[in-house]
C-alpha positions as CSV (number, residue, x, y, z in Angstrom):
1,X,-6.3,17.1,17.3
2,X,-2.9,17.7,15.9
3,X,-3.2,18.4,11.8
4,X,-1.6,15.9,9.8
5,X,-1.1,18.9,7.4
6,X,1.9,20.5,9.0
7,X,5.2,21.4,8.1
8,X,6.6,18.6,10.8
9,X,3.9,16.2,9.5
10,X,4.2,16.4,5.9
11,X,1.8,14.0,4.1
12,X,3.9,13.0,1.3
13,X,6.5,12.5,3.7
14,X,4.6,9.8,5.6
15,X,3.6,7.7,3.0
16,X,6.5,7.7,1.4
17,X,7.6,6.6,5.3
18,X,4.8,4.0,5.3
19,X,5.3,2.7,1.9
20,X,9.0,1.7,2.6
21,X,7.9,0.3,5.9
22,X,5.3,-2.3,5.2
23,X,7.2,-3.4,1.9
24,X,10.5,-4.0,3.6
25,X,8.2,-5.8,6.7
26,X,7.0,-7.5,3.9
27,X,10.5,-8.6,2.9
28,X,9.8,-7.6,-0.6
29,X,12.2,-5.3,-2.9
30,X,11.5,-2.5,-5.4
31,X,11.1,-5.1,-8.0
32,X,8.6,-7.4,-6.2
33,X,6.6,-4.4,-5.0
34,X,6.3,-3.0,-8.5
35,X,5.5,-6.6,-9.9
36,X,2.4,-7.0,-7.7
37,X,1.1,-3.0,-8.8
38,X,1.8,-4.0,-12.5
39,X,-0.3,-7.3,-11.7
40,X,-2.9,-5.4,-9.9
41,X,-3.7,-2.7,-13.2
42,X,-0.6,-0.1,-12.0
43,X,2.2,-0.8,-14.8
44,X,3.3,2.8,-14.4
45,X,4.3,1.9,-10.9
46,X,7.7,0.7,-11.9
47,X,10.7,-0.3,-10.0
48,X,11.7,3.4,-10.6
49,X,9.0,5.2,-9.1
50,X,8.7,3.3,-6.3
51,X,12.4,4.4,-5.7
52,X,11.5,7.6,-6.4
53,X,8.1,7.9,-4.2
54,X,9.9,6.8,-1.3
55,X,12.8,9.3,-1.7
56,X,10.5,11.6,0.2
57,X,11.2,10.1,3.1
58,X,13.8,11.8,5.3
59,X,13.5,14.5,3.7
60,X,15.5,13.3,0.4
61,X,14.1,15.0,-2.6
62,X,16.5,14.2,-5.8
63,X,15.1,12.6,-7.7
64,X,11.8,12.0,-5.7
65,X,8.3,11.9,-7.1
66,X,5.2,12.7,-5.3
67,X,2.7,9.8,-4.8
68,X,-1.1,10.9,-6.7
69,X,-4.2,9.5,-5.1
70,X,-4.2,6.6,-7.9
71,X,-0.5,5.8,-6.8
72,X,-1.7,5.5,-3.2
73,X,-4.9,3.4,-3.8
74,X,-2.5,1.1,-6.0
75,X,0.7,0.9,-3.8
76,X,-1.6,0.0,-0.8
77,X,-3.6,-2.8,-2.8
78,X,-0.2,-4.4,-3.7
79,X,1.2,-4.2,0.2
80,X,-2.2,-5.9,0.8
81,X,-3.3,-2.9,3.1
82,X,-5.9,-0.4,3.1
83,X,-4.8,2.8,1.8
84,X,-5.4,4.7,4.9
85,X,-2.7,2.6,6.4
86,X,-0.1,4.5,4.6
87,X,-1.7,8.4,5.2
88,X,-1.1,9.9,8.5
89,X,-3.6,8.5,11.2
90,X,-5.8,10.6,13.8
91,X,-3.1,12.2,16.4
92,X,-0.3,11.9,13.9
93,X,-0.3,8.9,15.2
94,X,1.4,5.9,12.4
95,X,-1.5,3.2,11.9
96,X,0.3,-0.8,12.5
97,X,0.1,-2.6,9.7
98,X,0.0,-6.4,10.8
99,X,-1.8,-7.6,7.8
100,X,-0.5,-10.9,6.0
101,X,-1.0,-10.1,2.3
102,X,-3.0,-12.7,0.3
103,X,-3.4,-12.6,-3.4
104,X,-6.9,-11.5,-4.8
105,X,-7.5,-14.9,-6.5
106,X,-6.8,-16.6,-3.6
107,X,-9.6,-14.5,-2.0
108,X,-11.7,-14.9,-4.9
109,X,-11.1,-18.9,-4.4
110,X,-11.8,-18.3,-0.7
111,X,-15.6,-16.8,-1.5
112,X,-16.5,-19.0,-3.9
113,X,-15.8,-21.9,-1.6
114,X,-17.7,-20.4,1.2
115,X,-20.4,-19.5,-1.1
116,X,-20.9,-23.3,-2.7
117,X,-21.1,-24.4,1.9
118,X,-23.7,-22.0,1.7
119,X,-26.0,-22.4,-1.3
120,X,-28.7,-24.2,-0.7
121,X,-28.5,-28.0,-0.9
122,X,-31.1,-29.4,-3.7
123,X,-33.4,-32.2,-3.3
């Protein structure tokens, strides 16, 4: 198995790869993105730093910032993925991210409605 930690693979690289990816399959611009991670608890996340994160793409390092493990866990819960989407998968191989992003209340909503079918009826 290839090593995701090579030169040719660099990490930071990919996500900041990833990152632009799903948010612009999203349809979604610097601003929304850091709207939802300021929603989400990530108000340091600004339209900024995004930019800045995903300068490391392509190799383009003015300006860039590199992305910290809380930066990660918080830029994939706002592109409604799981954060090992954006990391470099097994093989260097690029996970697909097909997932239709759905806000947390509305998930929250979801439960609670399955969980009221579910409770037992009383008599």
């Amino acid at each position: 198995m290839k090593s995701p930690f090579t030169k040719s693979s660099h990490v930071t690289a990919h996500v900041a790869r990833q990152v632009r990816t799903v948010r612009k399959g999203r349809g979604w611009t610097l601003q929304q993105l850091a709207n939802r991670c300021a929603d989400l608890g990530a108000p340091w996340l600004t339209t900024q730093v995004v930019q800045a994160i995903e300068r490391q793409h392509g190799g383009t390092t003015s300006r860039a910032r590199y992305t910290t493990v809380d930066d990660l866990a918080a830029l994939a819960a706002a592109l409604g993925v799981p954060p090992a989407a954006l990391l470099p998968g097994a093989e260097g191989e690029t996970p697909t991210v097909t997932l239709n992003p759905v806000g947390l209340a509305a998930i929250a909503d979801q439960l609670q409605g399955i969980a009221t079918q579910l409770a037992p009826k009383e008599a």
